[in-house]
C-alpha positions in Angstrom: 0.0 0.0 0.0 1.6 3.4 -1.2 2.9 5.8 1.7 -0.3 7.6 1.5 -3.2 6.1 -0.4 -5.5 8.7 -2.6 -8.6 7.4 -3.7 -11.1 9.0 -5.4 -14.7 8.6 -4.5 -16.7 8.8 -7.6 -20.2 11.1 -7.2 -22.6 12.7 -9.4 -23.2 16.6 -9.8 -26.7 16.2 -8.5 -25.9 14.7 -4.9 -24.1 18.3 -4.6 -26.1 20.4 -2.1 -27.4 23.5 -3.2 -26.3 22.8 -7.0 -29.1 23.4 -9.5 -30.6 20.4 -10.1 -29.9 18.4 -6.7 -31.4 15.7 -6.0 -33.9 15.7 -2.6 -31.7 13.2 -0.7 -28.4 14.8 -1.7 -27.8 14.7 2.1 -27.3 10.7 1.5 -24.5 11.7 0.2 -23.4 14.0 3.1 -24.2 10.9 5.5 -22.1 8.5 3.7 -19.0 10.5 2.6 -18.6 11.8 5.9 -18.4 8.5 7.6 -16.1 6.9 5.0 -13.5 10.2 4.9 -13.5 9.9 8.5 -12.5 6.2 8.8 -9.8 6.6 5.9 -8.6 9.9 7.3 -8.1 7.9 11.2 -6.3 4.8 8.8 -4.1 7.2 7.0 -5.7 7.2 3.6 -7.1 10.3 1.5 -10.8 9.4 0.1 -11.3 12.5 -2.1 -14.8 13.3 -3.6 -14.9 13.1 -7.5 -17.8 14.1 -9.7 -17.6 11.4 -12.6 -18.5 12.9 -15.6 -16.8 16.1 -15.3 -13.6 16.9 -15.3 -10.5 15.8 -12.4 -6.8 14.8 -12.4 -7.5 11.5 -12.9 -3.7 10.5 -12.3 -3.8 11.6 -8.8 -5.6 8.8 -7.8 -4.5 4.9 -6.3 -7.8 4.1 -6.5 -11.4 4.9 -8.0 -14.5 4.2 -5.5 -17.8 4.3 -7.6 -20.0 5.6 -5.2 -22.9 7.8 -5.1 -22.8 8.1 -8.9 -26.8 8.3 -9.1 -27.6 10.0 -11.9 -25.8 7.4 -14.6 -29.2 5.2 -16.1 -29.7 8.0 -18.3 -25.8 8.4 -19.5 -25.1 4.5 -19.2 -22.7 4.3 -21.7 -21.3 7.2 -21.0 -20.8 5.4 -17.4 -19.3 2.6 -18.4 -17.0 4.7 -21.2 -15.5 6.2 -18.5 -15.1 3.4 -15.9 -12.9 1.4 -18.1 -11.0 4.6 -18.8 -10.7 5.3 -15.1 -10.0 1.4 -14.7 -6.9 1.9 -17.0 -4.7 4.1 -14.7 -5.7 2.5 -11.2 -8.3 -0.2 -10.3 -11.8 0.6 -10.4 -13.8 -0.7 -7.0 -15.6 -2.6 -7.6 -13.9 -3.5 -11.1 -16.1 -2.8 -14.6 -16.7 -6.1 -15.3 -18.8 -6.2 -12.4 -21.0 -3.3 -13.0 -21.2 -4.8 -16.3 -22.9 -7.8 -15.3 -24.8 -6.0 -12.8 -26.2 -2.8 -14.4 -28.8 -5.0 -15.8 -31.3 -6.3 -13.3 -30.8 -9.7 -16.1 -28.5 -10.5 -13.0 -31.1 -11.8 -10.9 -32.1 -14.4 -13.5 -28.8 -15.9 -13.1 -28.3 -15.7 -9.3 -32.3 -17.8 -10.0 -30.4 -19.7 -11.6 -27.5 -20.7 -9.6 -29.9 -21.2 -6.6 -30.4 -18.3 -5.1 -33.9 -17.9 -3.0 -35.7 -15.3 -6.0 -38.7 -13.3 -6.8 -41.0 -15.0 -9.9 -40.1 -12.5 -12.5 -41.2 -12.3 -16.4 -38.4 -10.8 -18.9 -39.4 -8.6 -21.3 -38.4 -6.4 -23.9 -41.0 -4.1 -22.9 -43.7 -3.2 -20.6 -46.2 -4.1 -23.3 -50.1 -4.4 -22.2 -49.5 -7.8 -23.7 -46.5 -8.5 -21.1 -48.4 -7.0 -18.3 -51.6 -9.2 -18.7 -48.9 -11.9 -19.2 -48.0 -11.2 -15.9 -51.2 -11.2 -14.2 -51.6 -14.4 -15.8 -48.6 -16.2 -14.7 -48.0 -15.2 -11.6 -52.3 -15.5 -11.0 -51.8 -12.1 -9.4 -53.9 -9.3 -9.3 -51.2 -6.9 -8.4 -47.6 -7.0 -10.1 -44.7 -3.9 -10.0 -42.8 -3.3 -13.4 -39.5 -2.4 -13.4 -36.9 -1.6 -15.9 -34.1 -3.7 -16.6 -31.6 -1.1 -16.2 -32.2 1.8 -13.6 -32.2 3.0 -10.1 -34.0 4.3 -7.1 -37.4 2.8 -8.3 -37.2 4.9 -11.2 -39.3 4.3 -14.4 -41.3 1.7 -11.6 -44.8 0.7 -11.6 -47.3 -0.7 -9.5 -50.5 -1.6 -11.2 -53.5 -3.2 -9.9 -55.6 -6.0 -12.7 -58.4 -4.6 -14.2 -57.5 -0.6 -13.4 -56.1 2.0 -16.2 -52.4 1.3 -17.6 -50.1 3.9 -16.2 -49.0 5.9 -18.8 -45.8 5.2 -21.4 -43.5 7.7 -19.6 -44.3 6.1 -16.1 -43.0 2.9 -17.2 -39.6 1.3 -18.4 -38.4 2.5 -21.4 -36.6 -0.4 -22.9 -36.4 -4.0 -21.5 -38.3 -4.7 -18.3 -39.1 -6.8 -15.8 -42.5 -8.3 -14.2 -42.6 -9.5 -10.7 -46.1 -10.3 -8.5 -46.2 -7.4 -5.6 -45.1 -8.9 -2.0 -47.7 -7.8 0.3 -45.0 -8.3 2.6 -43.0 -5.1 1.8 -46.0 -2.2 3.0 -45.9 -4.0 6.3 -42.6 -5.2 7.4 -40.2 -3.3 4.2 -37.7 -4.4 2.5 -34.0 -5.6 4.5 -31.0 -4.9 3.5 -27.3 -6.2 4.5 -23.9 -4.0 3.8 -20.9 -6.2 3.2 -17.7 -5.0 2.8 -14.7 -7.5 1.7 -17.2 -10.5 2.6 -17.6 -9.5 6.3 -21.0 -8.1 7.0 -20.5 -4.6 8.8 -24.5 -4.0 9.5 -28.3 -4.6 8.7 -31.6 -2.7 8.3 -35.0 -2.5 7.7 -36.5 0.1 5.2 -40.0 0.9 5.5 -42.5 2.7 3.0 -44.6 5.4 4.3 -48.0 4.6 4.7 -49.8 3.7 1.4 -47.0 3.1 -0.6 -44.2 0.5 -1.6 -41.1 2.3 -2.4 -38.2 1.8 0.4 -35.9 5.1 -0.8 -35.9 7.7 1.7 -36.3 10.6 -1.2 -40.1 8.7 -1.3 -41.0 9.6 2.6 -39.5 5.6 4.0 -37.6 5.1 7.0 -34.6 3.3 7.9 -34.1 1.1 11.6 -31.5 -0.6 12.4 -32.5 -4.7 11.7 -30.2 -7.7 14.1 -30.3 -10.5 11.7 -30.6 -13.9 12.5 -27.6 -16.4 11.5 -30.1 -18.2 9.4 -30.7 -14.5 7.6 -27.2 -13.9 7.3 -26.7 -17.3 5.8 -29.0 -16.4 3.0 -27.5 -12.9 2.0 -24.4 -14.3 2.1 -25.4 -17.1 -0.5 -26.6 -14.7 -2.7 -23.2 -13.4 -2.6 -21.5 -16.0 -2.9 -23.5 -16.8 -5.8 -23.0 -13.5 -7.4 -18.9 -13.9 -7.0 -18.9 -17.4 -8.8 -20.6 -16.4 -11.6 -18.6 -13.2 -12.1 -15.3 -14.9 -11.1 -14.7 -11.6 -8.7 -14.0 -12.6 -5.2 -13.4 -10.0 -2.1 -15.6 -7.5 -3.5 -14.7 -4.2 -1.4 -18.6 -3.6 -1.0 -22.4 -5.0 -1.7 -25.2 -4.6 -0.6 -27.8 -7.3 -0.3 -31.7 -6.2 -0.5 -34.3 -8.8 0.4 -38.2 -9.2 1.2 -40.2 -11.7 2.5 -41.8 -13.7 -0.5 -45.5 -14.8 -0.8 -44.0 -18.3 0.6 -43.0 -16.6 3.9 -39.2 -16.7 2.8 -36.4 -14.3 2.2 -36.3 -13.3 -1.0 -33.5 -11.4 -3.2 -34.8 -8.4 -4.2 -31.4 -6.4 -5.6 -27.9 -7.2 -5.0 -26.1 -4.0 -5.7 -22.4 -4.2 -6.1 -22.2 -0.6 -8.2 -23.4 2.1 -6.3 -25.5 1.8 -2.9 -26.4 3.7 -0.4 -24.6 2.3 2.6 -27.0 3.2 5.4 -23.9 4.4 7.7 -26.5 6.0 10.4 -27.7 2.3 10.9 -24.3 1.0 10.9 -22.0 3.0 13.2 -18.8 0.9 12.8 -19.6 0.8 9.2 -16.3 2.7 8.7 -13.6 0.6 10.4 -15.2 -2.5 8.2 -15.1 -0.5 5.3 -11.6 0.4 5.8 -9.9 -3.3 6.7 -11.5 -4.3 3.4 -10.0 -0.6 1.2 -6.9 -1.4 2.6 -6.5 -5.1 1.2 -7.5 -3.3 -2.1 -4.5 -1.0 -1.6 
């Protein structure tokens, strides 16, 4: 590990506070930044905020972090462009080929695959009428959310209800998407989530929806507590990523975050397994940092 580590924390220009355009839960940014620079600062490395589509000395850096880089669905290629770019004059964490395979939410068909406890899910190349009603056929649902295939922070997301008025073509995915039955389970008891950093778990939570509605990001009014999971619960996360790292032949991933809900069999679920760019919860996890840092440091 150089004398001094610099590693650049890759953002976007709208988690910026007070920037035109910022985002509502720019302060997400604030939160998790601040507890990261901290832990790096007390471990004698430099974690310097980067925005990743404009311009920085990109030589200056041991390391690239792709953080809180949230405003990339739009600009994907652009994204990627510039990861392997970045990836060229120090690693990129975690590495492009990663993102790759999981910037397209194709992913969970393969963790399905490779045994991973899953959400039913339709693939389509479009949220057609004809692949909804699929849908509500299939899964003998009458309530199903649509997602795209690529995207973020339940953007481009539906919920629609059998029998009730489409939501229009701008509210839904625009390219490939995917179908899933609605888990009564999430309004109710939300949606867990497990932060792991270098394959040791640093902390869990539960995020709830406000009332009447299904989305667990805070920018939609849901709220975060911390969640004790069970070995059994831990067990199952940890499969998923397990799964994830012997399908993309990546091992020691410096971060992931494991999102899961209970299914309409009662069971844990995968619902996301984000290795690019999550939110790491660090007000639920207050040791987050020292985790964080064992795992930066093997990187280094």
């Amino acid at each position: 590990m150089p004398a001094r580590p610099r590693v650049c924390f890759l953002t976007s220009a709208d988690m910026m506070k007070g920037r035109t355009g910022a985002r509502e839960d720019w302060f997400e940014y604030d939160l998790e930044f601040g507890a990261l620079s901290r832990a790096c600062e007390a471990a004698g490395i430099d974690l310097v905020s980067c925005i990743w589509d404009q311009a920085f000395d990109q030589d200056a850096f041991d390391a690239f972090m792709i953080g809180t880089v949230w405003d990339y669905p739009p600009k994907q290629q652009l994204f990627l462009d510039t990861l392997d770019s970045l990836n060229t004059k120090a690693p990129v964490l975690n590495p492009p080929a990663v993102v790759r395979w999981n910037i397209e939410k194709a992913y969970l068909r393969q963790l399905d695959e490779a045994g991973a406890p899953s959400v039913p899910t339709l693939w389509r190349d479009a949220a057609t009428p004809d692949a909804i009603g699929e849908a509500f056929d299939v899964f003998g649902s009458d309530e199903i959310v649509v997602k795209p295939q690529v995207g973020a922070g339940a953007w481009r997301q539906a919920r629609i209800k059998k029998g009730e008025p489409l939501p229009a073509s701008d509210q839904l995915p625009p390219a490939a998407a995917m179908l899933q039955p609605f888990l009564p389970s999430i309004p109710v008891e939300g949606e867990y989530s497990l932060m792991v950093f270098g394959g040791q778990i640093s902390h869990g939570l539960v995020k709830k929806p406000k009332s009447g509605d299904y989305r667990v990001q805070s920018i939609y009014g849901a709220t975060e507590a911390v969640w004790e999971p069970s070995q059994e619960e831990r067990a199952v996360a940890l499969q998923v990523l397990h799964a994830a790292e012997a399908i993309t032949g990546e091992e020691d991933l410096l971060y992931a975050r494991i999102d899961m809900a209970r299914g309409l069999d009662g069971k844990l679920a995968v619902m996301e397994l984000e290795v690019i760019e999550p939110y790491f919860y660090p007000e639920q996890g207050p040791d987050m940092g020292t985790v964080f840092v064992e795992a930066l440091k093997r990187k280094l």
